[in-house]
Short mmCIF file of the C-alpha atoms (twelve columns), coordinates in Angstrom:
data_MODEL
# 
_entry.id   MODEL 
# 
loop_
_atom_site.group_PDB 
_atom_site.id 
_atom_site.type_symbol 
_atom_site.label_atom_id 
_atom_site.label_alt_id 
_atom_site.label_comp_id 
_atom_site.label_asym_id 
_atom_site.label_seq_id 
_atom_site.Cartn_x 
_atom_site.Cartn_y 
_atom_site.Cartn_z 
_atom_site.pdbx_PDB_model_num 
ATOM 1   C CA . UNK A 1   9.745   6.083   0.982   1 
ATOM 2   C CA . UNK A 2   8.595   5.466   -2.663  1 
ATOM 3   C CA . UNK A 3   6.297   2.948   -3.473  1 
ATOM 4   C CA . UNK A 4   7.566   0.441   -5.107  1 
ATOM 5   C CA . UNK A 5   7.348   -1.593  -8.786  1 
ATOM 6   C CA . UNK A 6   7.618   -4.569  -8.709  1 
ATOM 7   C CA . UNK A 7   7.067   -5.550  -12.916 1 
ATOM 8   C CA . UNK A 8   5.602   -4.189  -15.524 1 
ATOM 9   C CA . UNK A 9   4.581   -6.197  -18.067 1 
ATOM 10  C CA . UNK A 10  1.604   -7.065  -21.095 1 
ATOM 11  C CA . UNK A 11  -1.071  -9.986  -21.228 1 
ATOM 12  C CA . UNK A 12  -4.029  -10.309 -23.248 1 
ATOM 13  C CA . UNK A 13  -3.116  -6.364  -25.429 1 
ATOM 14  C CA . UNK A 14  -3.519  -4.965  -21.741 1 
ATOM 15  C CA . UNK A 15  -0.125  -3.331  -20.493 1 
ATOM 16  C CA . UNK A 16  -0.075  -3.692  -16.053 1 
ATOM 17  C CA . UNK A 17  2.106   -2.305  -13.479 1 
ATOM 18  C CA . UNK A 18  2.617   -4.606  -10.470 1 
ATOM 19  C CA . UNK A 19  3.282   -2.548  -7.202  1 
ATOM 20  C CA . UNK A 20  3.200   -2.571  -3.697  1 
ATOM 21  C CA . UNK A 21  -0.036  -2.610  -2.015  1 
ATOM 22  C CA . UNK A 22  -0.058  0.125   1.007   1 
ATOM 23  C CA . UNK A 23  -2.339  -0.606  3.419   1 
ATOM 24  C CA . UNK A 24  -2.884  2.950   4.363   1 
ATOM 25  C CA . UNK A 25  -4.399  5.995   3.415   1 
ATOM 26  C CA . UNK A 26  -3.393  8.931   0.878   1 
ATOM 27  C CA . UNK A 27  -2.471  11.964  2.907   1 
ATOM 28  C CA . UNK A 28  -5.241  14.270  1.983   1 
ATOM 29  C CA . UNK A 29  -7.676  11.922  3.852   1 
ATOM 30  C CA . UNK A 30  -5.736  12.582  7.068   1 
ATOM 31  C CA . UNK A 31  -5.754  16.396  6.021   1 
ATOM 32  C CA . UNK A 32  -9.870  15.833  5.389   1 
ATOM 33  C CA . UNK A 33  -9.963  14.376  8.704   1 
ATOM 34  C CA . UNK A 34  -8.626  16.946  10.670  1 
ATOM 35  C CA . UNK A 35  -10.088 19.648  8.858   1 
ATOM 36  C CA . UNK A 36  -13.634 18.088  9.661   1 
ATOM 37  C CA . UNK A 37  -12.788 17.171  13.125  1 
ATOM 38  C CA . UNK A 38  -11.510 21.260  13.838  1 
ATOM 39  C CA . UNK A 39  -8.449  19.543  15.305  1 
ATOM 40  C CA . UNK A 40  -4.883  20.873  13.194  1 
ATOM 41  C CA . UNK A 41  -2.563  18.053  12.985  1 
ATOM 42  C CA . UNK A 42  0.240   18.651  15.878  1 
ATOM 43  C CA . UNK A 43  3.173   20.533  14.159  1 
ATOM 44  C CA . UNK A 44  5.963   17.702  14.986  1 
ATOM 45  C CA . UNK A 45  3.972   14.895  13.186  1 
ATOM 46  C CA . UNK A 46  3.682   17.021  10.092  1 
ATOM 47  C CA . UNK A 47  7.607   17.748  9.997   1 
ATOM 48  C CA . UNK A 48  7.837   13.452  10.372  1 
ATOM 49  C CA . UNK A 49  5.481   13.420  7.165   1 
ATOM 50  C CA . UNK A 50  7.510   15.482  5.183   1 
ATOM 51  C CA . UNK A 51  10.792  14.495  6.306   1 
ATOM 52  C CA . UNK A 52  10.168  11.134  5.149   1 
ATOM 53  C CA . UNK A 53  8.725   12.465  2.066   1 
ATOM 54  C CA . UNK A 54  12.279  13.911  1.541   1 
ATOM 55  C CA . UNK A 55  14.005  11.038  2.108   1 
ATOM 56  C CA . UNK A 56  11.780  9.043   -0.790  1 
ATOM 57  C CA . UNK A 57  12.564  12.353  -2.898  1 
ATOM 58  C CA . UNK A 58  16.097  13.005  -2.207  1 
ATOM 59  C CA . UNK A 59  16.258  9.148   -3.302  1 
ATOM 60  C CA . UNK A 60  14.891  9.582   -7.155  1 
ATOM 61  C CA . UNK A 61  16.348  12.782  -7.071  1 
ATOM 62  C CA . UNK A 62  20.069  11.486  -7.199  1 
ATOM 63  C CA . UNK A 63  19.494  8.202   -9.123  1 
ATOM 64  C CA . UNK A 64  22.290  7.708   -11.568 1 
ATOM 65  C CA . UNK A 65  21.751  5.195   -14.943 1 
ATOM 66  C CA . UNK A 66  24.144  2.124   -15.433 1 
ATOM 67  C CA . UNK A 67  26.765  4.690   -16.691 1 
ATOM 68  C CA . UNK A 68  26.683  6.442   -13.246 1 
ATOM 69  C CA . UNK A 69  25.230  9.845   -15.353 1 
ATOM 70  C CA . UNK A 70  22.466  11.519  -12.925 1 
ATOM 71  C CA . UNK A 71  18.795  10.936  -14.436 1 
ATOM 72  C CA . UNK A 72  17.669  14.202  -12.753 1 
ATOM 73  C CA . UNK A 73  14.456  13.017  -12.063 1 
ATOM 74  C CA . UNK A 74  11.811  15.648  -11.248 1 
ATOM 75  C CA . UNK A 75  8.780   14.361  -9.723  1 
ATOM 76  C CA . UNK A 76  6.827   17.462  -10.772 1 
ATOM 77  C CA . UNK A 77  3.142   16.474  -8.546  1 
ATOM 78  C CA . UNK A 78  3.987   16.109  -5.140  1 
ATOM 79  C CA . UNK A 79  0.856   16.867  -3.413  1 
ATOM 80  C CA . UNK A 80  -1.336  15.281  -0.479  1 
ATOM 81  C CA . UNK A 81  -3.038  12.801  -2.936  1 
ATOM 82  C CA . UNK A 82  0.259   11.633  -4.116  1 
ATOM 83  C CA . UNK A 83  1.499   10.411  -0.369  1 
ATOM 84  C CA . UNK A 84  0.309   7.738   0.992   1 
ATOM 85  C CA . UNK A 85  0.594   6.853   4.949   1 
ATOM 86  C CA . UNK A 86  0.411   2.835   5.846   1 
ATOM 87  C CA . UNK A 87  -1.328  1.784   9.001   1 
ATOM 88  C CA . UNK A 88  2.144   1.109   10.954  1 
ATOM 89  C CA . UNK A 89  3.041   4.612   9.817   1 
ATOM 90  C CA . UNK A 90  5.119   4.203   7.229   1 
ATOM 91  C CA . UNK A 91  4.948   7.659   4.150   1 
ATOM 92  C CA . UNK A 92  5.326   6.518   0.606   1 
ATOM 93  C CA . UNK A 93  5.402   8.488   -2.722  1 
ATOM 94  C CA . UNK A 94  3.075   7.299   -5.295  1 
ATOM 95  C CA . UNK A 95  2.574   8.430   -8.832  1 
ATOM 96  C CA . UNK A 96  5.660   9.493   -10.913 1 
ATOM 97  C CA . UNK A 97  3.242   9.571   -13.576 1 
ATOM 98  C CA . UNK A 98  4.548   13.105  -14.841 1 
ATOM 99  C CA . UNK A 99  7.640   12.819  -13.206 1 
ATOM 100 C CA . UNK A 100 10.520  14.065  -16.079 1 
ATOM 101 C CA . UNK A 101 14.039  12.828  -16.466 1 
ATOM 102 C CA . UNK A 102 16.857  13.435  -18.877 1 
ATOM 103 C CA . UNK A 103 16.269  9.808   -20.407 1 
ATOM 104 C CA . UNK A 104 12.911  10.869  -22.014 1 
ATOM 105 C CA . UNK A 105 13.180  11.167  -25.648 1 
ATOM 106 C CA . UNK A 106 10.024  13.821  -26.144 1 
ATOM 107 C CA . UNK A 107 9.345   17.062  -24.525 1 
ATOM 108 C CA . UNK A 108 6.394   18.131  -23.262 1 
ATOM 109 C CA . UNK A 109 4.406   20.649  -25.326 1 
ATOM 110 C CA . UNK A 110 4.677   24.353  -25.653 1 
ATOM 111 C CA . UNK A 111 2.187   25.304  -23.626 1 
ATOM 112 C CA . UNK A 112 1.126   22.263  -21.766 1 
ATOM 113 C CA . UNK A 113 1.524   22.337  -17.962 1 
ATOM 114 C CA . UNK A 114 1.667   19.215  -15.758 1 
ATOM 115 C CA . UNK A 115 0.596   18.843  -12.285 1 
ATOM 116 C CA . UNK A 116 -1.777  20.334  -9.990  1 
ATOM 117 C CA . UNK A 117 -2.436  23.433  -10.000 1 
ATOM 118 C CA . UNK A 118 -2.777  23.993  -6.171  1 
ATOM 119 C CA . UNK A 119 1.214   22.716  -5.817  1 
ATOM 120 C CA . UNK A 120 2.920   23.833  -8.568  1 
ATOM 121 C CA . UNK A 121 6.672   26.117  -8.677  1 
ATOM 122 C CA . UNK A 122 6.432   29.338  -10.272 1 
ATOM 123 C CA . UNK A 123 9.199   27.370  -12.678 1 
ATOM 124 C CA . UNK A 124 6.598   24.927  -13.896 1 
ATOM 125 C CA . UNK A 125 4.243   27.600  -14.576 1 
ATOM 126 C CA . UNK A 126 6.409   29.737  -16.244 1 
ATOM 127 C CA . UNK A 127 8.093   26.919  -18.643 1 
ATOM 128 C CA . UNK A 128 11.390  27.759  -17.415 1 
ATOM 129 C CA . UNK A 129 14.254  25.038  -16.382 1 
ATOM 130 C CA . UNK A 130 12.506  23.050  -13.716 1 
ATOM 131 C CA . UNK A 131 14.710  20.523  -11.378 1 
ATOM 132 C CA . UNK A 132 14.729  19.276  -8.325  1 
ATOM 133 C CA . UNK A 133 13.773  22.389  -6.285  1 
ATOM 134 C CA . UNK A 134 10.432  22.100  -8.290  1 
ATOM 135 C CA . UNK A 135 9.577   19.580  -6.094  1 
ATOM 136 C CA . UNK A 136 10.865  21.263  -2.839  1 
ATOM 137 C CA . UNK A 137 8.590   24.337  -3.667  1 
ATOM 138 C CA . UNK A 138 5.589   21.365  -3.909  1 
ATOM 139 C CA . UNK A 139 6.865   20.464  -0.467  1 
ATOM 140 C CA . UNK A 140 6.328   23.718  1.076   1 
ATOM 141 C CA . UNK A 141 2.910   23.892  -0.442  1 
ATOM 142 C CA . UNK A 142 2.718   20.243  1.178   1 
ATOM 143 C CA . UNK A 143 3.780   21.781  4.568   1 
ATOM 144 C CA . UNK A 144 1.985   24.693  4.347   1 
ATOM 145 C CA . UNK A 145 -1.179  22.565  3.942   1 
ATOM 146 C CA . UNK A 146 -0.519  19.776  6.733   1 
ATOM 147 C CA . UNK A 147 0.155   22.838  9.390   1 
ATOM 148 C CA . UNK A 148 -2.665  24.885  8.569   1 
ATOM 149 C CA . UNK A 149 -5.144  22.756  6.573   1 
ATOM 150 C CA . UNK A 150 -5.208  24.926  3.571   1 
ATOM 151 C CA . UNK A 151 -2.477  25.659  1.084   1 
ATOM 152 C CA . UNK A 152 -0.341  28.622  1.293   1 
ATOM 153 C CA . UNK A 153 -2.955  30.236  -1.824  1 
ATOM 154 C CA . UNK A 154 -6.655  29.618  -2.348  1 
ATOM 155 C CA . UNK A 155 -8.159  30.406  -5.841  1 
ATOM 156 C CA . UNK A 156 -11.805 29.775  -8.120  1 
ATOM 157 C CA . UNK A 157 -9.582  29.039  -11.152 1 
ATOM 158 C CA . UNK A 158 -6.607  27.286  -12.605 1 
ATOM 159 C CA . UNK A 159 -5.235  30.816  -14.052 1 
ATOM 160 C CA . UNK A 160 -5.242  32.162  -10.260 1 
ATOM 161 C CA . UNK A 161 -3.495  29.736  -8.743  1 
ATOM 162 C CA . UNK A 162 -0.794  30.081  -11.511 1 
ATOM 163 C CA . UNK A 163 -0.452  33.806  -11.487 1 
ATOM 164 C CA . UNK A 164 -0.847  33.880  -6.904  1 
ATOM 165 C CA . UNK A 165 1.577   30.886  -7.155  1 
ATOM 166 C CA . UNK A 166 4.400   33.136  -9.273  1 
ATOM 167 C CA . UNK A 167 3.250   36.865  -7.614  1 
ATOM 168 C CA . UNK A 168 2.082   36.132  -3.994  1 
ATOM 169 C CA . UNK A 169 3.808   36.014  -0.917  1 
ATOM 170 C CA . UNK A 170 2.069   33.249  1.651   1 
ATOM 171 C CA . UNK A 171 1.172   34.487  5.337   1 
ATOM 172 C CA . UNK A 172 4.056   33.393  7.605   1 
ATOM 173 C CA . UNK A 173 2.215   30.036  9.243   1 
ATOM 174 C CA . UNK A 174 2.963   31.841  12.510  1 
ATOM 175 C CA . UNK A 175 0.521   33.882  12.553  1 
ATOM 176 C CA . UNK A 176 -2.063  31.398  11.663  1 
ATOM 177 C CA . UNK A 177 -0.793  28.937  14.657  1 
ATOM 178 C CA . UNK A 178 0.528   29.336  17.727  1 
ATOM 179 C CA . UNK A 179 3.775   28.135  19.298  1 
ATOM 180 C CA . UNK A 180 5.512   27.329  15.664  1 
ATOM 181 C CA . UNK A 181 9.352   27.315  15.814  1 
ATOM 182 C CA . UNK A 182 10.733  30.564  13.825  1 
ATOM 183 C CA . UNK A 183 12.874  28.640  12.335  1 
ATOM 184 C CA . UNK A 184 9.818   26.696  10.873  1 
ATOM 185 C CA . UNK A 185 8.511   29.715  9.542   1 
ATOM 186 C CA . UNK A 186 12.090  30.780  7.813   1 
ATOM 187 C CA . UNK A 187 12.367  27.255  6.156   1 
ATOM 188 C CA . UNK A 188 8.363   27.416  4.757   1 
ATOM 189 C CA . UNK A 189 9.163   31.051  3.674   1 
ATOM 190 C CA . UNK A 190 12.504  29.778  1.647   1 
ATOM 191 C CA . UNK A 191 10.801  26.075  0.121   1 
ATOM 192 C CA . UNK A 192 8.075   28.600  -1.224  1 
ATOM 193 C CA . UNK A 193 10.206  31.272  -2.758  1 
ATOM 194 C CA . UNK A 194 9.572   32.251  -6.027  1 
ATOM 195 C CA . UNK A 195 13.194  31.910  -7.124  1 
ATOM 196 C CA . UNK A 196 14.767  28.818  -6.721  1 
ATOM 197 C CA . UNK A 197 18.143  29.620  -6.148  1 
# 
């Protein structure tokens, strides 16, 4: 559930990444559709989605190095653009691109935050320790999203999503559809708490 590389490599001064094609569509298309068709995407195919979005995450999240040592990866931007769906169904991650692991040799600025704003974990916001829940709280936002088409917080500007995202408390999705499972509802309220433990 990752999309692959295949090579990376340099010809003519330019640097390329061969991957795999996906002969699909990125998730927030299918979230477009439905929004502009009035139709909500049926509550069992979004828990597929996201399940198999786990799977690809779960995946980086325990790679080890050569030395078996964990490289903690962090994907850090899971969001709808970020997934991609092939036509025979298949849901890929794309886009590492500000993924973090402990094998990086810089850190990221003081001050510098890295994602979108619309999905982030009040732990990315804040600076503090970020790991793999990070990406579990950018799941729920996912979730949130896919059920109701529109995340969990709507805002004008950057500095309202951060403070709604580390302050707010979403609307159960209950009582925006009918006939979700409660036990739904309990496992959106925990992926989107503000503490990660």
């Amino acid at each position: 559930n990752i999309c692959q590389i295949y090579k990376l490599g340099h010809a003519d001064d330019v640097y390329y990444m061969a991957m795999e094609y996906i002969d699909g569509f990125v998730l927030n298309h299918l979230i477009k559709q439905a929004i502009q068709s009035g139709v909500l995407i049926p509550y069992e195919y979004c828990c597929a989605v996201v399940m198999d979005v786990c799977t690809g995450l779960e995946h980086a999240h325990r790679l080890k190095n050569a030395e078996q040592q964990p490289l903690n990866i962090v994907h850090r931007d899971i969001s709808p653009p970020n997934i991609m769906i092939s036509l025979d169904g298949h849901v890929k991650i794309v886009d590492f691109g500000v993924a973090k692991a402990v094998t990086q040799l810089h850190l990221t600025k003081t001050g510098v935050v890295k994602g979108k704003y619309a999905y982030m974990s009040p732990e990315q916001i804040t600076g503090t320790q970020v790991d793999h829940r990070a990406d579990m709280y950018g799941m729920g936002v996912l979730l949130y999203e896919l059920l109701t088409g529109a995340p969990p917080f709507r805002a004008k500007r950057p500095q309202e999503y951060l403070w709604l995202h580390c302050t707010a408390q979403p609307d159960p999705v209950s009582r925006k559809l009918d006939g979700v499972p409660p036990a739904l509802d309990a496992l959106l309220l925990r992926m989107l708490s503000k503490e990660p433990a």
